[in-house]
PLY file of the C-alpha trace (Angstrom):
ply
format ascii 1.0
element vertex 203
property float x
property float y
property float z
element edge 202
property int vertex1
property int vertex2
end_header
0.00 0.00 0.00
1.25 3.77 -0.72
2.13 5.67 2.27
2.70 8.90 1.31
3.43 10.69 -2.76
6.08 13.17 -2.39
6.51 14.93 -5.77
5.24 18.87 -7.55
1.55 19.56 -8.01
0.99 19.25 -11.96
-2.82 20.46 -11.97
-5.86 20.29 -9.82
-9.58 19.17 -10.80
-12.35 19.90 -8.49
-12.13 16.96 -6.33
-8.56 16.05 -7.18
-4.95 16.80 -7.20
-2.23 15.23 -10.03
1.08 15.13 -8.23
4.20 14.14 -10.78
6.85 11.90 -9.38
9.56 11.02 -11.73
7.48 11.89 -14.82
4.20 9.42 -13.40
1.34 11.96 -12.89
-0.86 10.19 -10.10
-4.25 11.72 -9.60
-5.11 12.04 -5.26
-8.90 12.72 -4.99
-8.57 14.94 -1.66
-11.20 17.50 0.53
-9.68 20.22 -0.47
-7.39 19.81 -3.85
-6.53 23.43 -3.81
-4.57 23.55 -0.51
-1.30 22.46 -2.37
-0.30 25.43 -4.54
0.37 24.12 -8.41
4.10 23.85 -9.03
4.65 22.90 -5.29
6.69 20.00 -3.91
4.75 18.65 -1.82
3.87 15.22 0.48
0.15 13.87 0.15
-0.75 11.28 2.97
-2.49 8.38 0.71
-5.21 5.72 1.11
-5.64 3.43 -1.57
-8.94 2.17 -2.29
-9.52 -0.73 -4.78
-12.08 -1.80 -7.18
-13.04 -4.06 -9.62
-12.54 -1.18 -12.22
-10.28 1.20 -10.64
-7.47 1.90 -8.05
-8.51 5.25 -6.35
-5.84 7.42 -3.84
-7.47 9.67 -1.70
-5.10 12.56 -0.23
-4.75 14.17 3.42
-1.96 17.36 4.43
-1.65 14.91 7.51
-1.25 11.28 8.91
-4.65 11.77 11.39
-6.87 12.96 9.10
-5.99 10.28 7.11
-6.47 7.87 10.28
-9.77 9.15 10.85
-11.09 9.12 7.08
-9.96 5.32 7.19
-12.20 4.61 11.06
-14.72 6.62 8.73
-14.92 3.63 6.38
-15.32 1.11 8.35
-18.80 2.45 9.02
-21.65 0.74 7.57
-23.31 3.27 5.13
-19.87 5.83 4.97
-18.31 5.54 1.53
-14.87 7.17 0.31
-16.65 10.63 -0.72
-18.81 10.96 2.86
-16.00 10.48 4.67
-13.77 12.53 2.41
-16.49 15.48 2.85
-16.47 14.88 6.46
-12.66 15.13 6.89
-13.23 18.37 5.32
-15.80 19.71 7.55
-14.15 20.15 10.85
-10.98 18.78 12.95
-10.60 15.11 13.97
-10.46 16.11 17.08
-13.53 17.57 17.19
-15.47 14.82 15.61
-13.70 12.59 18.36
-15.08 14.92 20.50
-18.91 14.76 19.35
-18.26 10.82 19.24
-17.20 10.75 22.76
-20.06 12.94 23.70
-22.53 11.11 21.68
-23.91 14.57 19.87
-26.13 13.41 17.42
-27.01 17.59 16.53
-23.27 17.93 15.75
-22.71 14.67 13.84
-26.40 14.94 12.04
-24.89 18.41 10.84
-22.17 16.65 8.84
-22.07 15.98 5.09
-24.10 12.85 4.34
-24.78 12.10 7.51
-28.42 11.17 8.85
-29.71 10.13 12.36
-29.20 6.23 12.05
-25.45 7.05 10.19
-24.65 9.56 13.16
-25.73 6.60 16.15
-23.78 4.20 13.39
-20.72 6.30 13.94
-21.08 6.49 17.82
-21.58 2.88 17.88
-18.61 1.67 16.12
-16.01 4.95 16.70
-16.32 5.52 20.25
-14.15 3.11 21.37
-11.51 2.82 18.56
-11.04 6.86 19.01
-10.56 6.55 22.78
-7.84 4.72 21.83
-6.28 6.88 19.35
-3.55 9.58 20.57
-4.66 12.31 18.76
-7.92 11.97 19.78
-8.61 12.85 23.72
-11.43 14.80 24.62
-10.46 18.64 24.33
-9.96 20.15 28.34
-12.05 23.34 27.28
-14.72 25.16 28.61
-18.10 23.87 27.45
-20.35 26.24 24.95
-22.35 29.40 26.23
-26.02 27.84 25.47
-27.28 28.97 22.35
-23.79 29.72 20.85
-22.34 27.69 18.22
-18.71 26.64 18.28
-16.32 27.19 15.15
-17.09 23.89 13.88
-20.98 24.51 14.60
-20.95 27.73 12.22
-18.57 25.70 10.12
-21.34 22.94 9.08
-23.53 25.29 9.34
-22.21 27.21 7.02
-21.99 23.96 4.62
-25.38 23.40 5.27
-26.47 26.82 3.82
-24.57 26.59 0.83
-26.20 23.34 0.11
-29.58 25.17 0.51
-28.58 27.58 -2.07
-27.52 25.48 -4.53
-24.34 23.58 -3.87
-23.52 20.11 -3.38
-21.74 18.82 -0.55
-17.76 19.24 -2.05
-18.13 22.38 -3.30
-19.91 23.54 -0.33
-17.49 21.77 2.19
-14.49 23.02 0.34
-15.26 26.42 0.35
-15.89 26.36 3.91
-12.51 24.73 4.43
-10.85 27.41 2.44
-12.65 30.32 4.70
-11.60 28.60 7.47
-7.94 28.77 6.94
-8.10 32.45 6.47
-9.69 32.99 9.67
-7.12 31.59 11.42
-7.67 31.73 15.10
-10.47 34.21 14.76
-14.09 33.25 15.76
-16.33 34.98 12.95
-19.89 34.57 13.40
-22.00 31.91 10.56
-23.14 35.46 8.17
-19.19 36.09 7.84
-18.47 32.31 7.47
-21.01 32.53 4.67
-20.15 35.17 2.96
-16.85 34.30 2.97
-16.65 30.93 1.66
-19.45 32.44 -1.36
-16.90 34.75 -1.92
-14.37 32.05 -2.63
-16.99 29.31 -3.67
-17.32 32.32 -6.98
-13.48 32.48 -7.37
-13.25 29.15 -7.66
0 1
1 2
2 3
3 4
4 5
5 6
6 7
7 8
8 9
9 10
10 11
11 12
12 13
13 14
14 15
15 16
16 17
17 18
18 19
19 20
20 21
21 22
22 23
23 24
24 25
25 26
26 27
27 28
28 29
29 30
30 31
31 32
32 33
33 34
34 35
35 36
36 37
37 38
38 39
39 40
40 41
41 42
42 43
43 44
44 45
45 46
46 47
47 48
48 49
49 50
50 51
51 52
52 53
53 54
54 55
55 56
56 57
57 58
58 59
59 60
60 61
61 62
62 63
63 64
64 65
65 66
66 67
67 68
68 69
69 70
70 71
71 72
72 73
73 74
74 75
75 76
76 77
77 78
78 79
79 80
80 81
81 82
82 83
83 84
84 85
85 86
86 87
87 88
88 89
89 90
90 91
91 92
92 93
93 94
94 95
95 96
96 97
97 98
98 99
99 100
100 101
101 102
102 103
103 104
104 105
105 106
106 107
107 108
108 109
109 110
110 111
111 112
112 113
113 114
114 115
115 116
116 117
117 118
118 119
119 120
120 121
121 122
122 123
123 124
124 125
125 126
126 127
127 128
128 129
129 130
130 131
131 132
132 133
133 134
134 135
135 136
136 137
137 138
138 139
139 140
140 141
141 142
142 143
143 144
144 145
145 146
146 147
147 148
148 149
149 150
150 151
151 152
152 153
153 154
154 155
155 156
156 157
157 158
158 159
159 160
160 161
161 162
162 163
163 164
164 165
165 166
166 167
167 168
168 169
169 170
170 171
171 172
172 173
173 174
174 175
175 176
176 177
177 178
178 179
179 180
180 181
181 182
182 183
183 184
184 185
185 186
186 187
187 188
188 189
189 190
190 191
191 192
192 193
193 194
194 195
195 196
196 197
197 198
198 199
199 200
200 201
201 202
């Protein structure tokens, strides 16, 4: 199995990157193609997935998000492109976190996910992500009631771009990108929205 491609960003699609390494152009379906700058060197964090009529790589920036897509699919009813979207739509830690706390409003709030999915993903995650490192429950403060965190206005924010039109990787990757230019600003969900339009357009 492929580990990791190290090699310069050739092109991007809309769900994928083409990374050249010694003149072989492989094609990594990631979140977020557009996070690796064309002409870049760069390392992708690969899963392989194999078919009858295809060999698909899916790409991750780092090793846990690509540990959590991979719990993802080992969910009954969570395909590659669910739980690529869902990589996309917060931290692992934070989905560890709803997990651990069993919040079916944050996990129902994710890309593709429904009710029975979201008790799916408590059933069979809770106890493999207690296990994993990276993924301890966060010592914060809870939430002032009534007040969303930054994932909350993160999904949704995905949520309303779906309602006005987009599907769930467009939506999810423009909130991704707005994200990353917040940095660790707060905004409130109208700025989160009009933000990620604004780059939804440009792209």
């Amino acid at each position: 199995m492929i580990d990791y491609i190290r090699g310069k960003v050739v092109y991007h699609t809309l769900d994928a990157v083409v990374v050249e390494v010694k003149g072989v152009g492989y094609r990594i379906f990631c979140a977020n193609p557009f996070e690796w700058g064309e002409g870049e060197e760069v390392r992708v964090y690969t899963h392989q997935v194999v078919r009858e009529d295809a060999h698909l790589l899916y790409g991750f920036q780092d090793r846990v998000t690509r540990d959590l897509f991979r719990m993802l699919l080992e969910v009954s009813g969570i395909g590659p492109k669910v739980a690529l979207s869902i990589t996309a739509a917060g931290s692992p830690e934070r989905l560890a976190e709803a997990v651990e706390q069993e919040n079916l409003n944050v996990l129902t709030r994710l890309p593709g996910i429904g009710k029975k999915t979201a008790q799916r993903l408590v059933l069979d995650l809770k106890d493999k992500l207690r296990k994993a490192e990276w993924a301890r429950p966060l010592s914060r403060s809870p939430e002032p009631a009534g007040r969303l965190s930054g994932e909350g206005r993160a999904l949704e924010a995905i949520e309303a771009l779906k309602a006005l039109g987009y599907n769930e990787e467009e939506a999810s990757r423009s909130v991704r990108e707005a994200r990353e230019g917040f940095g660790e600003r707060e905004p409130g969900l109208d700025e989160w929205i009009k933000r990620a339009l604004q780059l939804s357009m440009k792209g």
